[in-house]
N, C-alpha and C positions, 0 to 999 in steps of 0.2 A: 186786468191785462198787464198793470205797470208791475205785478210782482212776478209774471213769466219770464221777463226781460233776461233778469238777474242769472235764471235759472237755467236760459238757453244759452247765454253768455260761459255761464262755467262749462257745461257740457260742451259746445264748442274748445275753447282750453282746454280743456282736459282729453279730448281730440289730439288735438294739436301737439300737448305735450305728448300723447302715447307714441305717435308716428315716426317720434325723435329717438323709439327706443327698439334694439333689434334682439338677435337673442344670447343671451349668457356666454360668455367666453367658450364656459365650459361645452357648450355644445355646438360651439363653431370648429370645424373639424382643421379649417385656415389657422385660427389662432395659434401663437407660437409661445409653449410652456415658458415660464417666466425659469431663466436658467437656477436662479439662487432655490428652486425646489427641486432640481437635480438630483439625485440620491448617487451615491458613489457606490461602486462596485467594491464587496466585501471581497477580498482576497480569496483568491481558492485555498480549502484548506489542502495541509500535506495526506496525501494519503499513509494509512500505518497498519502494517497486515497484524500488526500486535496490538491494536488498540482494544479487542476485548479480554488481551492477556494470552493467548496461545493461537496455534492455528495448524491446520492438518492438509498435507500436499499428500497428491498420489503422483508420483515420475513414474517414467517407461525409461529402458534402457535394454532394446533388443526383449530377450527375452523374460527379463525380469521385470517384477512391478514392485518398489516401492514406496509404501506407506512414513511418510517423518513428520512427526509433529514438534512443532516449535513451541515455546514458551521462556518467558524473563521471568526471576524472584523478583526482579525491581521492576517496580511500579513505573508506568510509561513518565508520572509525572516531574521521576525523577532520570530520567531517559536525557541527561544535560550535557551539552558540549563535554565538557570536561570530567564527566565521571564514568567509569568504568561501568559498563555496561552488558554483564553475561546473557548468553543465550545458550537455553538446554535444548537437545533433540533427541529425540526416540527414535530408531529405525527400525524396520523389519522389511521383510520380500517374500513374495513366493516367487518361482518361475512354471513358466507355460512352455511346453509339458512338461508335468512334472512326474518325470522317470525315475527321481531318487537320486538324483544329481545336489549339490549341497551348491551355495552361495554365500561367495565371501565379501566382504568388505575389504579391501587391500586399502584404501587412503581417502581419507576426510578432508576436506578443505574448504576455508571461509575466506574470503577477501569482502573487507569494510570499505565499502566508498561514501566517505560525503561528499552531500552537494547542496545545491538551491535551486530558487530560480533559475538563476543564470547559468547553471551548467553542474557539471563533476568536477568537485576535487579531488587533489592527488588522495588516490588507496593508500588503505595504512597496509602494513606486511601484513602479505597470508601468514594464516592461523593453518596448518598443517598435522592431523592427526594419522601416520602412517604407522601400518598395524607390525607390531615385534613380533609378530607368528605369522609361518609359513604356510598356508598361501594369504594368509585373512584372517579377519574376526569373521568367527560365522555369523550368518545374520539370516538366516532363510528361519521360519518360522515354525516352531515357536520363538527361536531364541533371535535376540535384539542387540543395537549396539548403542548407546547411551555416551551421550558428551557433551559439553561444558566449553564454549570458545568466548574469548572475550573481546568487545568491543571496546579501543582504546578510546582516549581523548583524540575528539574532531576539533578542527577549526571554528572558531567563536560564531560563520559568518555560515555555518553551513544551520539546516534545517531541518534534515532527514539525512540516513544512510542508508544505501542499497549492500547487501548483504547479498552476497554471490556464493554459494556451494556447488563442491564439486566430489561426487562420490565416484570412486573405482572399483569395481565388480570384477571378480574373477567367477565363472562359472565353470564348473567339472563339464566336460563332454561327455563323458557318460558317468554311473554312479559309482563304479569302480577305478574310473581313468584317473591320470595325475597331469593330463594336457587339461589348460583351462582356456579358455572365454574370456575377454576383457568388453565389459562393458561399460557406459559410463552416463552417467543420470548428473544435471544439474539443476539449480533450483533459484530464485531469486524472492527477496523478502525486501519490503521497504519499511523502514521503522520512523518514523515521525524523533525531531530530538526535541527537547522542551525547552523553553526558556527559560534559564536559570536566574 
């Protein structure tokens, strides 16, 4: 009987100690996460319509639809405040209906804006491509208009540049006529700059 004793003795304690225990932080829904496991929020990244190297827009302009694709020879990684930075584009259009009417290109235009976070910096000068033949570059399809604008040096503190185009269309009213249509199609691109 004297060696039960011992043994109803622990089991009591061992009671006692349990009663003193409730359940795991983790599963107490009160509990308040311990701050220094906070994780901090990763930056958004810039968005960059060049980051697989090209990219293809369809615009409307009344009755014309153009197809332009974009593309840079430089590599995005070199996309740096301070370096010169070209972008090529390809046009073409058809118009609806199409009665044999032709479509020109009369003027190309690029405005570079950097910015950041915090807002838009000042635009660098338009980049203006106005065409030396009367009425246009033709561009209705097959035939294309092909151009080269450059992106100057931005501000050290910018991160991205929005790239604004502005195309002017002249359309025949009919396929004999020499009265035209002015249309006009614009386009917006954001390119990511890198950190040099």
């Amino acid at each position: 009987m004297g060696k039960r004793i011992p043994v109803a003795a622990a089991i009591a304690a061992l009671a006692i100690g349990l009663t003193g225990c409730g359940a795991p932080p983790w599963a107490d829904p009160t509990a308040s996460p311990d701050a220094s496991a906070t994780a901090t929020t990763p930056p958004t990244p810039v968005p960059n319509d060049l980051s697989t190297g090209s990219t293809q827009r369809s615009l409307t302009a009344g009755a014309v639809a153009a197809t332009v694709d974009y593309w840079s020879d430089l590599t995005m990684d070199k996309w740096t405040a301070s370096a010169l930075k070209p972008v090529k584009l390809s046009l073409v259009t058809t118009v609806t209906p199409s009665d044999g009417q032709k479509v020109y290109l009369q003027k190309a235009t690029m405005v570079a804006v950097p910015g950041n976070a915090a807002g838009s910096l000042d635009p660098l000068a338009p980049q203006v491509d106005q065409a030396t033949t009367a009425p246009g570059y033709l561009v209705l399809s097959p035939y294309s208009y092909s151009q080269v604008f450059t992106v100057g040096a931005v501000p050290a503190e910018a991160t991205f540049v929005t790239l604004e185009f502005t195309y002017d269309f002249l359309v025949q009213t009919t396929p004999t006529s020499t009265e035209y249509a002015k249309q006009t199609a614009t386009d917006t691109l954001t390119v990511a700059i890198a950190r040099g």
